[in-house]
N, C-alpha and C positions, 0 to 999 in steps of 0.2 A: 681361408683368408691369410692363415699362414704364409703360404707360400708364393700369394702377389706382395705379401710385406718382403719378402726373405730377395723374391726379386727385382722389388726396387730398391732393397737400401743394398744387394751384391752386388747386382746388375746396373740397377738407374735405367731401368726399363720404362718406356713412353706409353704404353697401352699395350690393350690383350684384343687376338680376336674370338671370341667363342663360338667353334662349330657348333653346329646345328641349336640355334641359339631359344628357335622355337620350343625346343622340347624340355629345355631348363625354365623353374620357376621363377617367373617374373619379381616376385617377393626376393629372392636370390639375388636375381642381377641389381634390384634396386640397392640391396644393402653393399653388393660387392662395390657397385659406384659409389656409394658413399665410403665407405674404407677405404676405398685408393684414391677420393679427390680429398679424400682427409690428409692422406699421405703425401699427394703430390696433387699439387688444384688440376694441374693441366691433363692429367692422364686421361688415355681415351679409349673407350673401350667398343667396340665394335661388332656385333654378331652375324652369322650365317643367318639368313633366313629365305629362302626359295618362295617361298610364298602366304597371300594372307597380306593382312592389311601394316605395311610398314610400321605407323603409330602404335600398334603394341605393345612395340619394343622400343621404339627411337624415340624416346621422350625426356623431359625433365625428368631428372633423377633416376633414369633407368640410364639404358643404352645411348651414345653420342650418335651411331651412325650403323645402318645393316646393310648388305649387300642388295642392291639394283638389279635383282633378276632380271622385272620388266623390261626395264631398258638394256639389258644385255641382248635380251631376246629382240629387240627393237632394229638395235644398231646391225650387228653382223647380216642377220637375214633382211635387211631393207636394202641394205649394199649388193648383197648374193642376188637375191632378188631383183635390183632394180625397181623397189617399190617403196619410195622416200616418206609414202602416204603412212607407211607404219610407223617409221620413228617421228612422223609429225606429230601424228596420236598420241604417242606414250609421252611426248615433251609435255604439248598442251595440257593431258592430264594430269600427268603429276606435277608438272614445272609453273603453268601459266599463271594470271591471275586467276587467285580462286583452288587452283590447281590439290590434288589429296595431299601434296611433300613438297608444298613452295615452301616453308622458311626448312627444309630440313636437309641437310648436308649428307645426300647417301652415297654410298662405297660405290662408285661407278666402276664397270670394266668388263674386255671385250672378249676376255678368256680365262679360265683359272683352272686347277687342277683336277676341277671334277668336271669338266666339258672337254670339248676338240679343242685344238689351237686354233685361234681365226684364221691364219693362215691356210688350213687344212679346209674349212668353211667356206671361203670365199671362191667364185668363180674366176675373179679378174685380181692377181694381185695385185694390179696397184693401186686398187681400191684401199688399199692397207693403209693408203697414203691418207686420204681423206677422213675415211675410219678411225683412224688415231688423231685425226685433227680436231672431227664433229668430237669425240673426246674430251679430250681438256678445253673445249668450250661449252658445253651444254653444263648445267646447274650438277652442281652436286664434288665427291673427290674421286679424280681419276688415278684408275691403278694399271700397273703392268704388274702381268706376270711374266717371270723369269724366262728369259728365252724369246719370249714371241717381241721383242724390239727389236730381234734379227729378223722375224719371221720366221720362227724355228713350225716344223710340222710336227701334229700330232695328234690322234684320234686315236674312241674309245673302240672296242668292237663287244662281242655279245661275250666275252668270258676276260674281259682284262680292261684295265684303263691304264696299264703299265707307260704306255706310250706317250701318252701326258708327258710325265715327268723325267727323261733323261737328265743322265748326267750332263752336267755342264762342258762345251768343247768348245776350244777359243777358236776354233775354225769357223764358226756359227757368224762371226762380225768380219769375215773375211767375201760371204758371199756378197753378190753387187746388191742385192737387194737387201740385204743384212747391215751393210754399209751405209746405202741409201737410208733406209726406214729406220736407222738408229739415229743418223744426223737430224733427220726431219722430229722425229718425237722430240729430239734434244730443244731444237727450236720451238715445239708445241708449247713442250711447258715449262719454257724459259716466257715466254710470252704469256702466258696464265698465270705464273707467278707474278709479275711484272704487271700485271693488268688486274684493276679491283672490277671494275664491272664482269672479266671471266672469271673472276671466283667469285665474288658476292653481288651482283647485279640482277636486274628481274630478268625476268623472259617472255621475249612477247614474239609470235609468230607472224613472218613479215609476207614472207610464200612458199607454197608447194604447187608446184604445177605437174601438168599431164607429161611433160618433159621430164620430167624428175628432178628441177632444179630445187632447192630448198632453202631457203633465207629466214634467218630469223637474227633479232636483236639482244644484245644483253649491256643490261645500263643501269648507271647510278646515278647521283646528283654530279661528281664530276667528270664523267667519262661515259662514252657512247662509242658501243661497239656492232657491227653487224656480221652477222659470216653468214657466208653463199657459199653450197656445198654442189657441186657438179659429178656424180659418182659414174655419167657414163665416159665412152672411149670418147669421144670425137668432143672440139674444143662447141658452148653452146654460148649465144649472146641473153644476159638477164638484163630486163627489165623490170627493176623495183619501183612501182607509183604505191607510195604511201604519205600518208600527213606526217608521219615521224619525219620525214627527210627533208622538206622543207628544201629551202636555199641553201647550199649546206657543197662544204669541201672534204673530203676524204683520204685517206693514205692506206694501203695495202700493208698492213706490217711483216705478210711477208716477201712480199717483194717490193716496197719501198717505191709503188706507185703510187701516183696521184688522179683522184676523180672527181670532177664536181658535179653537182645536182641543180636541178633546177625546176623551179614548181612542182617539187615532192615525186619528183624522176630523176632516179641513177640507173645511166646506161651503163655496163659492164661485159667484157669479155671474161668467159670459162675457161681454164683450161681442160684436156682430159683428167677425169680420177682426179681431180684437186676440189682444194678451197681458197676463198678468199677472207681474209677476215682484217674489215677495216675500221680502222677507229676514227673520228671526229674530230677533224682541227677546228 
């Protein structure tokens, strides 16, 4: 305890994350939260945990938030794959109503230092595009790790995971898709910040089809949002018929188009490897 005092009255350090968070006594972490929300209310403390039932640890008076294996495991290989049916799964399960981690805020993210770089993962880079978008929309806090918002590569093999983690090289935001996939995350979550129903809104699953396209909503009392994720090459036309949509006008926030609905059908164009993600006038 020492020495999370010693680092927030040197430092003024915001939270800790503790590897391998399972293996530590829970009676532990309960008392370490309470010494450092004594110390500073807002501190936040976060754990690894691969697997096993989230709530173990993410609870009142323990842990604020642990890392999203499932969903890591969800995101990359439904992209690689072309199989949108698994990250619908993993949402509806933990996200939906009813859902194992609807009210709980977990560490979302699509690569970190002890896996591949998505990059390295993916068949189509410019799925990278989408991939970081379904990101900072779907429930929970999303993270980068260092590097991969160039699209840096990096894989483990059977005697080293050195590759993961190079050093840092400013050449990395010089390549076109480095360039590309920095500006695009920049607008992710400038839009997620800016937006209460993509950080704190429900989640309700709107479609997954044989196409692979994947719609689902996120919304509060004053804000309604939908995003339509499109992961293949070639541009796809959605059709969303749901009661949510009602009579109802729409704006693309990121491309600052306009859509109406009509009797609980919104007609929309895909582009390739994109998303749409429109909010409610």
């Amino acid at each position: 305890m020492g020495a999370v005092k010693y680092w927030i009255d040197e430092f003024d350090i915001d939270g800790l994350r503790l590897d391998a968070a399972n293996a530590i006594s829970v009676d532990f972490l309960r008392e370490l939260s309470s010494f450092s929300k004594n110390l500073k209310k807002s501190f936040w403390l976060m754990g690894e945990i691969v697997a096993g039932d989230y709530r173990s640890l993410a609870h009142e008076g323990c842990l604020d938030s642990v890392t999203n294996y499932e969903l890591y495991k969800s995101l990359w290989s439904s992209f690689q794959n072309q199989n949108i049916y698994e990250l619908s799964w993993t949402l509806k399960r933990e996200f939906s109503n009813g859902g194992l981690y609807q009210d709980l805020a977990l560490y979302n993210f699509v690569d970190n230092h002890d896996v591949n770089r998505v990059a390295s993962s993916l068949k189509e880079q410019a799925n990278l595009f989408p991939l970081y978008g379904t990101l900072f929309c779907v429930p929970g806090i999303p993270s980068i790790y260092y590097g991969s918002e160039y699209g840096v590569y990096g894989k483990r093999n059977d005697h080293s995971d050195y590759e993961l983690r190079p050093a840092w090289e400013d050449g990395w935001s010089e390549s076109n898709i480095g360039k590309d996939l920095f500006k695009e995350i920049c607008r992710f979550s400038k839009l997620r910040r800016e937006s209460e129903a993509l950080k704190n809104g429900n989640y309700c699953e709107l479609l997954v089809s044989y196409e692979q396209i994947f719609a689902f909503s996120r919304e509060t009392d004053k804000e309604k949002i939908i995003v339509i994720i499109n992961p293949a090459q070639k541009k796809k036309k959605c059709i969303l018929n749901n009661e949510k949509i009602g009579n109802s006008e729409w704006i693309d926030l990121l491309s600052e188009e306009k859509f109406i609905a009509r009797n609980n059908i919104l007609e929309i164009l895909l582009q390739p490897s994109w998303l749409r993600i429109l909010r409610k006038l």
